[in-house]
TORGUMAR-400127 format. One record per residue (C-alpha): y, x, z; residue in three letters. Coordinates in steps of 0.5 Angstrom, whole numbers, padded with zeros to 4 digits, always signed. Each point is the difference from the previous one (the first is absolute). Layout:
<sites>
YXZala ...
</sites>
This chain:
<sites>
+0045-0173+0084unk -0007-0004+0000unk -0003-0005+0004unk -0005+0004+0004unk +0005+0005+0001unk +0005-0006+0003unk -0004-0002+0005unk -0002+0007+0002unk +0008+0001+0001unk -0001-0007+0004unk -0005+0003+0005unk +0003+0006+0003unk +0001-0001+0006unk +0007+0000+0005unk +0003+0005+0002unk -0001-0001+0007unk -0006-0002+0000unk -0003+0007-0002unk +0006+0004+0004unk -0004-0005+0006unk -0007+0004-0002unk +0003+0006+0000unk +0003-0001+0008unk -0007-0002+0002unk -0002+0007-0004unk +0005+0004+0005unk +0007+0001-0004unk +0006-0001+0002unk +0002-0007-0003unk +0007+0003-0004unk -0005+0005-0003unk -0005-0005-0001unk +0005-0005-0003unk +0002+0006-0006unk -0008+0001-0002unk -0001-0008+0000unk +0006+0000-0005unk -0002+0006-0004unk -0008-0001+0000unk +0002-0008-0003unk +0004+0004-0005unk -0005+0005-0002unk -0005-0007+0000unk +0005-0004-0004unk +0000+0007-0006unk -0007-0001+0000unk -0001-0007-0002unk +0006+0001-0004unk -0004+0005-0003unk -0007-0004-0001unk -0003+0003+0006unk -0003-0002+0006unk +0004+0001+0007unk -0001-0001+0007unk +0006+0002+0003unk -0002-0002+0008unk -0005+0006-0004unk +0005+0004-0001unk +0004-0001+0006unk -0005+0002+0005unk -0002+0006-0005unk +0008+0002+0000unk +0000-0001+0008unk -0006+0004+0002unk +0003+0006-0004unk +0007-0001+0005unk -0005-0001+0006unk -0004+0007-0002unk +0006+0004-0001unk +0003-0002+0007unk +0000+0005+0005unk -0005+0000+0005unk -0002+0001+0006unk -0006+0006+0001unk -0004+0004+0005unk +0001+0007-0001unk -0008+0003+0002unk +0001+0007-0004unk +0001+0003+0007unk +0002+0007+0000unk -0004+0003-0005unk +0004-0003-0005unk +0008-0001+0001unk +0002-0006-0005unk +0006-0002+0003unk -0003-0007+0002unk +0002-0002+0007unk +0001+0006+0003unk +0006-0001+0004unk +0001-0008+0000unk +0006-0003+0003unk +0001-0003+0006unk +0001-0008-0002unk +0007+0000+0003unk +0002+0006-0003unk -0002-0003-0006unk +0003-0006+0002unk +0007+0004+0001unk -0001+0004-0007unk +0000-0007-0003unk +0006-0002+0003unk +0004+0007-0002unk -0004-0001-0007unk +0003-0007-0001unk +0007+0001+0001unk +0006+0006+0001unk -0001+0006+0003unk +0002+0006+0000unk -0006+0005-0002unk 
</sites>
């Protein structure tokens, strides 16, 4: 391993230190502690390789495709002419609250 390559591998950043950007990002802190760790790994494999990398880069890249993947919430303004299934009958919050409660755990179905 070279010299320069050396003092790449020196300048990747902790662990906690990318995890923590990506908490202020909006991921839970479990997740984001596991694309810290695999983006510094991916970073490392690069430098290692003779190619630049950013992992804080790669870090965000990876967290902004969970954040795009997560279910959100819409506003479903088809009307009728339309029927996409989106919104049609919403749950009350504490029927919602009591399906969560039943989905948890034991019950009979």
């Amino acid at each position: 391993m070279g010299r320069l390559c050396h003092m790449d591998l020196q300048n990747l950043p902790r662990v906690d230190a990318v995890a923590a950007q990506l908490v202020d990002d909006g991921l839970a802190p479990r997740l984001a502690t596991v694309l810290a760790r695999e983006s510094i790994d991916r970073a490392r494999s690069l430098v290692v390789s003779g190619r630049a990398a950013d992992a804080v880069a790669l870090a965000r890249q990876a967290g902004r495709q969970v954040l795009a993947a997560r279910p959100t919430r819409i506003i479903n303004a088809t009307g009728v002419l339309l029927h996409t299934n989106l919104g049609r009958a919403t749950l009350h919050p504490h029927v919602a609250a009591a399906a969560t409660d039943s989905a948890v755990g034991y019950s009979n179905v």
